[in-house]
Steps between C-alpha positions, in 0.01 A plus 500: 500500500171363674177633321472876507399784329663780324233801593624664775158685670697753699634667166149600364529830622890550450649711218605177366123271427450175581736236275245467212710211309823266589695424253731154561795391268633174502876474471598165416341145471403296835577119504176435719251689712512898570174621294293765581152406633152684502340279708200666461470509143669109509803626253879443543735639280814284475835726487664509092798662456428848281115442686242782605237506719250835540207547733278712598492593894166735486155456256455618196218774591703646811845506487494510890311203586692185540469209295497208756477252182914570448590344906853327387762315592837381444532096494792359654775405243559116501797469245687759489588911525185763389622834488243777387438871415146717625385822403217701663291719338307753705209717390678792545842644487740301753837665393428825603364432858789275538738722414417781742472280776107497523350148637 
């Protein structure tokens, strides 16, 4: 994935919140390449097998404001297969609105 962001801005007023955190699992080892960059913080995780990543998509002292430190992407995978997990976590309930068909 080229560098994004996880915050989604047209969700602040849905049922749902804006996705507060993203959760990423790493599912196996990668021979070379596929880490996840912040470009703007100048970190890259490299993908381990059993891994975790967590961070933050909004600030600390409003839980609606995006954090445009945590910009991200995927780096191409040189050597071999990356296969991963993610997990959003909104700032309110997503299940419900989701199940009733609400956007």
């Amino acid at each position: 994935y080229n560098q994004h962001h996880d915050y989604i801005e047209y969700q602040q007023g849905l049922p749902c919140g804006v996705r507060m955190l993203t959760l990423f699992l790493y599912l196996n080892d990668v021979e070379e390449g596929g880490g996840t960059r912040f470009p703007l913080l100048d970190v890259t995780v490299q993908p381990r097998k059993g891994g975790a990543l967590l961070w933050p998509s909004v600030m600390d002292r409003d839980p609606e404001e995006k954090d445009f430190r945590t910009d991200h992407e995927a780096l191409p995978v040189i050597k071999g297969i990356k296969y991963g997990a993610n997990a959003w976590i909104h700032t309110r309930d997503f299940q419900a609105p989701f199940d009733t068909g609400c956007p």
